[in-house]
N, C-alpha and C positions, 0 to 999 in steps of 0.2 A: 424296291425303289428307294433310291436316298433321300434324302431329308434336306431342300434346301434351308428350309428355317424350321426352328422348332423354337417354339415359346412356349412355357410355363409359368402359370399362376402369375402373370405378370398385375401388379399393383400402381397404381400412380397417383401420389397426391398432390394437389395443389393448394397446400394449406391446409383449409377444411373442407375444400372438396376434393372428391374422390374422382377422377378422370377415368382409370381402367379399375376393376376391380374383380382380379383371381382371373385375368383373362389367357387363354391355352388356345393356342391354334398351332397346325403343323402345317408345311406346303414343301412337296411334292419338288424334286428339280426337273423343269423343263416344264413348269405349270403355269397360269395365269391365273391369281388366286387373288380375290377381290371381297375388301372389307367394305360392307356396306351398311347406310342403315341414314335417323334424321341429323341432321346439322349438332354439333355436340355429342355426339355419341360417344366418340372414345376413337374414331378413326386415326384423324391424325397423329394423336398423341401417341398412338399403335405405331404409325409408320416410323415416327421421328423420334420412337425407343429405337426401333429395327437399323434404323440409319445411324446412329449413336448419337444423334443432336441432343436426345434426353439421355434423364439417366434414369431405371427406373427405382420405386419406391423399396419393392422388393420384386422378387421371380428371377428367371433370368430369359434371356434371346440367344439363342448359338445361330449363328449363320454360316453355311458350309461349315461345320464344325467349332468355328470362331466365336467366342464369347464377345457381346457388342459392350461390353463396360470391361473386362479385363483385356480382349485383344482389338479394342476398336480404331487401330492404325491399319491391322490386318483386313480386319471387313470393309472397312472406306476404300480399300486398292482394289475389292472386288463388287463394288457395288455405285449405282448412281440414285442420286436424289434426285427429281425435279418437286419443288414445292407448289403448292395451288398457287401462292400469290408471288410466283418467280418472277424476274423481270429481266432485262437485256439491254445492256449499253445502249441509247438512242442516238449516240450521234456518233456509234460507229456501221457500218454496211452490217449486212446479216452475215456474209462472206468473214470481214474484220471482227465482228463478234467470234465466232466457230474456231478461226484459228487462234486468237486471244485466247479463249479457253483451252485448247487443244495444248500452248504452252506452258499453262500448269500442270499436264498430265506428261511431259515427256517433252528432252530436249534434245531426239532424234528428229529431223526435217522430216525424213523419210515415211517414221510412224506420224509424224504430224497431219502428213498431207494425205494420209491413210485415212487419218481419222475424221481430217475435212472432207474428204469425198465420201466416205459412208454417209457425214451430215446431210451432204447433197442430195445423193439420194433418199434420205430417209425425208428430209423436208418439204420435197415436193418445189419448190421455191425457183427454179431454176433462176433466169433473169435478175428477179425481185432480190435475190441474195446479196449483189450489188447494191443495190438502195440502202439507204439508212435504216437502221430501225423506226426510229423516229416518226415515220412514214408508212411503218406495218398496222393496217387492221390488227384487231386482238386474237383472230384467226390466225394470222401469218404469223405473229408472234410466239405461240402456241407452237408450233409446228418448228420455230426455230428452237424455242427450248424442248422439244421432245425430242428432234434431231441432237440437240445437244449432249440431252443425258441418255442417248442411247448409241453415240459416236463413238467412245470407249468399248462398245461391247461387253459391259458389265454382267458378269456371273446373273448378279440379283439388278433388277432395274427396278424400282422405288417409284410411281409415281403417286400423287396425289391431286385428286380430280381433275386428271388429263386435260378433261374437255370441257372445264368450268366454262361459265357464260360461253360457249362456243356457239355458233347460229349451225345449221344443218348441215350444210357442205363440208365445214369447216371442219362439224363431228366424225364425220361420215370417216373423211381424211384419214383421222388422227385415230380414230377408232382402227384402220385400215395399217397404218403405220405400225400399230403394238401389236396386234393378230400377224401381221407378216412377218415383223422382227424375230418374234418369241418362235413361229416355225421354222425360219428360215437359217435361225443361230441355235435353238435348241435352250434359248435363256431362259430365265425365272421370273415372273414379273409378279410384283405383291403392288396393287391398286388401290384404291379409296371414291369412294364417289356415291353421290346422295341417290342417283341415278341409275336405279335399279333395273329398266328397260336396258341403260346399255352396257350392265356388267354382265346380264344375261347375257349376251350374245360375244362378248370378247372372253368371261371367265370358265375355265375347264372349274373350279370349284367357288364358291362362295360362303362368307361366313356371315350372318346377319348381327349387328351388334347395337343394344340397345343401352344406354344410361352404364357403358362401360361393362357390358357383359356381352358374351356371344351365345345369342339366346337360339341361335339353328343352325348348321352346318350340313353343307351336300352339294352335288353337283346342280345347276340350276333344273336338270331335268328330274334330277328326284325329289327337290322339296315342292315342283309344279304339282308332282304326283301322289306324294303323300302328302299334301294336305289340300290334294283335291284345286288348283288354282290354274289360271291362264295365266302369272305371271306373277315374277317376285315381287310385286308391289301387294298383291293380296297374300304372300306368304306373308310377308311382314307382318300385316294390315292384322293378318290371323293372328300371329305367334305375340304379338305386343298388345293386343285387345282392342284394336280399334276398329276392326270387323265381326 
């Protein structure tokens, strides 16, 4: 099976503190591969080497082959970011947002309107798409930027806590949106989220990572099973000492 990403001993410092330290993970292409663990841990800072927004201290990231600090023009053409604390024009339509962004990516009409209508679908939003942003709950908002960074049909799709402050429905959604996408296009999706209950149920594997190290890896059903647990919140709970 190929390698969408492979990271090595990857390092990151922020002065005097140490963000990731010696961290390795590999994921699988056609996988939904979810870094998990408490608030600070080293997630982001994981995602947004992957993305080439950082640079790292040392190690390195290949994506599909691509080095993210020597070829990182090449991996941004195959790859979407959405960030936790992403936001969206508010005083343009949800509709005028999607094709706004869709003209950074291609100035074929043809592919444009390609790419607004996957949004469509992927949003869920029908009507409301017309509205302003302005006027979306942080639910609908959500759901427009997940349709967004997944309208390109990115090789690797990048999100970071999807479903931050989402209320249930909302989760339920957007949870529902990344499990269809990734079967139905065969993409790669690398996750982040504090919310161990729902990588369980969207991630084929998980990596647990604590104070910038990744202290367990396995499919959510083998680390339930070797260490004995109903659910990755006591794998953690186990593996970091606090059970």
């Amino acid at each position: 099976m190929s390698k969408a990403v492979e990271a090595k001993n990857i390092v990151k410092d922020f002065g005097s503190v140490r963000a990731l330290d010696d961290l390795s993970f590999q994921i699988n292409e056609g996988e939904i591969f979810g870094l998990i663990g408490l608030n600070g841990a080293g997630k982001t800072t994981a995602l947004r080497i992957t993305s080439t927004l950082l640079l790292p201290t040392s190690g390195t990231v290949n994506v599909f082959g691509y080095d993210v600090v020597e070829d990182a023009s090449e991996v941004r053409n195959i790859i979407s970011y959405l960030p936790e604390e992403a936001g969206a024009y508010k005083n343009l339509s949800g509709m005028e947002y999607l094709r706004f962004m869709a003209s950074f990516l291609t100035n074929d009409k043809s592919a444009m309107q390609d790419m607004v209508e996957v949004a469509f679908e992927i949003s869920g939003l029908e009507e409301r798409l017309k509205d302003k942003v302005k006027g979306y709950s942080k639910g609908m908002k959500r759901r427009l930027l997940v349709a967004r960074a997944l309208m390109t049909k990115p090789k690797l799709a990048i999100l970071d806590e999807p479903n931050s402050g989402l209320d249930v429905l909302h989760s339920v959604h957007v949870r529902t949106i990344i499990k269809g996408y990734a079967k139905e296009q065969g993409a790669t999706i690398l996750l982040s989220s504090h919310n161990m209950l729902e990588v369980e149920y969207l991630c084929d594997r998980v990596a647990l990572i604590n104070k910038g190290k990744i202290v367990v890896e396995g499919s959510p059903a083998e680390l339930k099973k070797k260490h004995n647990a109903v659910n990755l919140e006591e794998v953690f709970g186990e593996v970091v000492g606090f059970v």
